[in-house]
C-alpha positions in Angstrom: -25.4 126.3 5.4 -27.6 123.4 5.7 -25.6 119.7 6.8 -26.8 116.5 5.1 -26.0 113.0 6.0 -25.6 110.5 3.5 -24.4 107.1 3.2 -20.1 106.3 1.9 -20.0 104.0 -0.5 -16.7 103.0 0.9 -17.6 99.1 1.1 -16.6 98.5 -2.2 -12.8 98.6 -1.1 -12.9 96.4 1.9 -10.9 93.5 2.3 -12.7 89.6 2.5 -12.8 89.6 6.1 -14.2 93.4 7.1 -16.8 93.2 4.2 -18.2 89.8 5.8 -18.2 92.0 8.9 -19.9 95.0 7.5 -22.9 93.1 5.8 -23.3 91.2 8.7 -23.5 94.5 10.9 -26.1 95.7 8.4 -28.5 92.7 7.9 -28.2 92.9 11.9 -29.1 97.0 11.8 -32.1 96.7 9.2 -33.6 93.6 10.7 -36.9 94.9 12.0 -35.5 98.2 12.2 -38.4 100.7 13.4 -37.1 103.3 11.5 -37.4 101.4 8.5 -40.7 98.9 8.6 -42.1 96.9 5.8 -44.3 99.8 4.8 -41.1 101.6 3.9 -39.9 98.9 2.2 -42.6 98.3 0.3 -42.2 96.8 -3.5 -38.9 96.9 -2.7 -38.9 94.9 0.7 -38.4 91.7 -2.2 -34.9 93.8 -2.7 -33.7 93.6 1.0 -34.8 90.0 1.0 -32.6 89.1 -1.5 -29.7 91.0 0.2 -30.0 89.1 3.4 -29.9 86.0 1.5 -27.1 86.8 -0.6 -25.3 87.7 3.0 -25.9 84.1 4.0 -24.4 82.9 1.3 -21.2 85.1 1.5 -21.1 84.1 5.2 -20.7 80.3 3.2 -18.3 81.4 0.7 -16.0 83.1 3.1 -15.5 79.7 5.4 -15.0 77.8 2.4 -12.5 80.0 0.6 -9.8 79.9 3.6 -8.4 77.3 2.3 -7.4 79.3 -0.8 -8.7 77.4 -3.5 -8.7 79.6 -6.6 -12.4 78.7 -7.9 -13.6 78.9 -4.1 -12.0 82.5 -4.5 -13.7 83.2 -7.1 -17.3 82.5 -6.1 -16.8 84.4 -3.3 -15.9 87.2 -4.9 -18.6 87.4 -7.3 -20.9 87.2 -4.5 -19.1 89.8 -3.1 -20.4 92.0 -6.4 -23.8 90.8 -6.3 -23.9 91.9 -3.0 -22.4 95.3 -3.6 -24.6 96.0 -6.3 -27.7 95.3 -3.6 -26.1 97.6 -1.2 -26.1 99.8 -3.8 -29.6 100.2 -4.3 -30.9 99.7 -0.8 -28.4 103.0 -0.2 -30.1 104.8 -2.6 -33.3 104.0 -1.3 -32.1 105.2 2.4 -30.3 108.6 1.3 -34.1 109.1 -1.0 -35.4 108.8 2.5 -32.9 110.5 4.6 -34.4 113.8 3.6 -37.5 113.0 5.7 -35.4 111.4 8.7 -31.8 111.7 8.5 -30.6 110.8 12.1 -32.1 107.3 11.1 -29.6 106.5 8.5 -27.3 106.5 11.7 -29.3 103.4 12.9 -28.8 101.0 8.9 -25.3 99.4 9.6 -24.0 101.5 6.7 -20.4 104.5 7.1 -22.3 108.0 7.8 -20.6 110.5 6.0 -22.0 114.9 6.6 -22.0 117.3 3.9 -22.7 121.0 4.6 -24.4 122.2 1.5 -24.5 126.3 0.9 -27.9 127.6 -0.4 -26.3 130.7 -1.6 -24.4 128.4 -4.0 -26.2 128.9 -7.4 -23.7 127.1 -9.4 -25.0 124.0 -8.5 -27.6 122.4 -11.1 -30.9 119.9 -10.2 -30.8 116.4 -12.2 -32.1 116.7 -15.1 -34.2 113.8 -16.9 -32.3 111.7 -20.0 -34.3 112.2 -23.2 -32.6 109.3 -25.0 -34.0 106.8 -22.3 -34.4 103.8 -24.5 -35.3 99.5 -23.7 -34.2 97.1 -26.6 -35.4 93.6 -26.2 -32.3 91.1 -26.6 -33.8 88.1 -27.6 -33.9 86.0 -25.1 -36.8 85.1 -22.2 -36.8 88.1 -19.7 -34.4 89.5 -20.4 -34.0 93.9 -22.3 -31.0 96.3 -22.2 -32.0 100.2 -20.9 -29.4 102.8 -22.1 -29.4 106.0 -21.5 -27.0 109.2 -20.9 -26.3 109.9 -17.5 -26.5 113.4 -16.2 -24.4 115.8 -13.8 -24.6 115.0 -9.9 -26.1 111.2 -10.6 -24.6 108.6 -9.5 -27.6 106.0 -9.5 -30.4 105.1 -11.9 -33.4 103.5 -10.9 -36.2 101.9 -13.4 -39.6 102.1 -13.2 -42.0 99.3 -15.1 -45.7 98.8 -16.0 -47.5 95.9 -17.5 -51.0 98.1 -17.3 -51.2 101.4 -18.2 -48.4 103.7 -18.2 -51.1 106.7 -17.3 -52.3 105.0 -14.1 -49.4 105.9 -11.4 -51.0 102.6 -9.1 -49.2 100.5 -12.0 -46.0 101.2 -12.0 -43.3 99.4 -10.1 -39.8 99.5 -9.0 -37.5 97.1 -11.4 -34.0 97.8 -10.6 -31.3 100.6 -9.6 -28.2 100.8 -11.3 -25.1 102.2 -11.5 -23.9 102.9 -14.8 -27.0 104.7 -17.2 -25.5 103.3 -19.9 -26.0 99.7 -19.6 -28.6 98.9 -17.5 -29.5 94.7 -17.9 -33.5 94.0 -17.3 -33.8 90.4 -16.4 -36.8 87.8 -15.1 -39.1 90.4 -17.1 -42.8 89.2 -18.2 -43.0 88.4 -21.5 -45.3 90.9 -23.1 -45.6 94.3 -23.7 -44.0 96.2 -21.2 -43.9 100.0 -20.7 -40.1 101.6 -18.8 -39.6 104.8 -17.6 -36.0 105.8 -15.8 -34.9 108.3 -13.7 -31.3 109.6 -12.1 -30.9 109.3 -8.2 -28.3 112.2 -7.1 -27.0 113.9 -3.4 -30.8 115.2 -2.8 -32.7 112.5 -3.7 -34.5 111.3 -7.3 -34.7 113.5 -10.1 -37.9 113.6 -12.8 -38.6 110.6 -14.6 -37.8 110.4 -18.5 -39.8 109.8 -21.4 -42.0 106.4 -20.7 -40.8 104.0 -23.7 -42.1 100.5 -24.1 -41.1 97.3 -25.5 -42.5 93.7 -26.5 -40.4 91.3 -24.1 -39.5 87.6 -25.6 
């Protein structure tokens, strides 16, 4: 039996006041963070960015919502869901990496949870790639739906774009993670035509990408 460490999700169902604590504790764990540099951050290093200034803002939002004012409320807590939705990704990002250095997840601010995972088990099943993996353009500037059918053991879904050509690997770029496969919203896109390719982030990492599809973006 082989133990694996990956991070809880369990920050969804914290209360106001320990969720401004545990962001705070995070921003403060992956600030210069030699475990993680830039290098490691790398297209995504935009992503953690925006998390730390989301933070700030919550930080904002939580002082001004004491006084219980319903519309104060409710900005803060749809801050709160922008900001879980970050943490979601830049947890994917860290368990992807974990396999390489999993005593550093110890060091990201994030609840450390250890699975012991049999290798005589044969039941369980790698992630598989969707093959219905499809963009539609919705009309307005920037913005495309992604669809496509989850799989077993997934529980992310991370999106891959290219402007160039889809055959040159240097093109593509990360675009988003998400976590429901079937209703994954594109936005700021280029307009253009624009080439997607998805695949499903599980317990051991990434899976194989799909299908590459592409779409002309308003």
């Amino acid at each position: 039996m082989k133990m694996q460490r990956r991070i809880k999700r369990d920050y969804r169902r914290l209360s106001p006041t320990k969720f401004l604590a545990f962001i705070l504790a995070v921003r403060h764990a992956l600030t210069s963070n030699p475990n993680y540099p830039d290098s490691f951050w790398g297209a995504n290093l935009a992503l953690l960015q925006v998390l730390f200034e989301k933070i700030s803002g919550y930080e904002v939002a939580f002082r001004v919502a004491r006084n219980g004012d319903r519309l104060l409320i409710h900005d803060r807590e749809k801050l709160m869901e922008e900001i879980v939705a970050l943490l979601d990704e830049i947890a994917s990002l860290l368990d992807a990496a974990s396999v390489r250095n999993p005593d550093a997840l110890s060091t990201t601010g994030f609840t450390i949870t250890q699975e012991y995972k049999n290798h005589n088990n044969r039941t369980k099943q790698p992630l598989t790639a969707s093959d219905d993996f499809t963009v539609v353009n919705l009309g307005e500037p920037g913005k495309a739906l992604a669809r496509a059918s989850t799989v077993s053991g997934a529980y992310n879904h991370e999106i891959h774009i290219n402007r160039g050509d889809p055959a040159r690997e240097a093109d593509w770029f990360h675009g988003s993670m998400f976590p429901d496969a079937t209703k994954m919203l594109l936005e700021n896109l280029l307009p253009g035509n624009t080439f997607f390719r998805m695949r499903h982030h599980g317990a051991e990492g990434p899976g194989p990408w799909s299908p590459i599809t592409s779409v002309t973006i308003s």
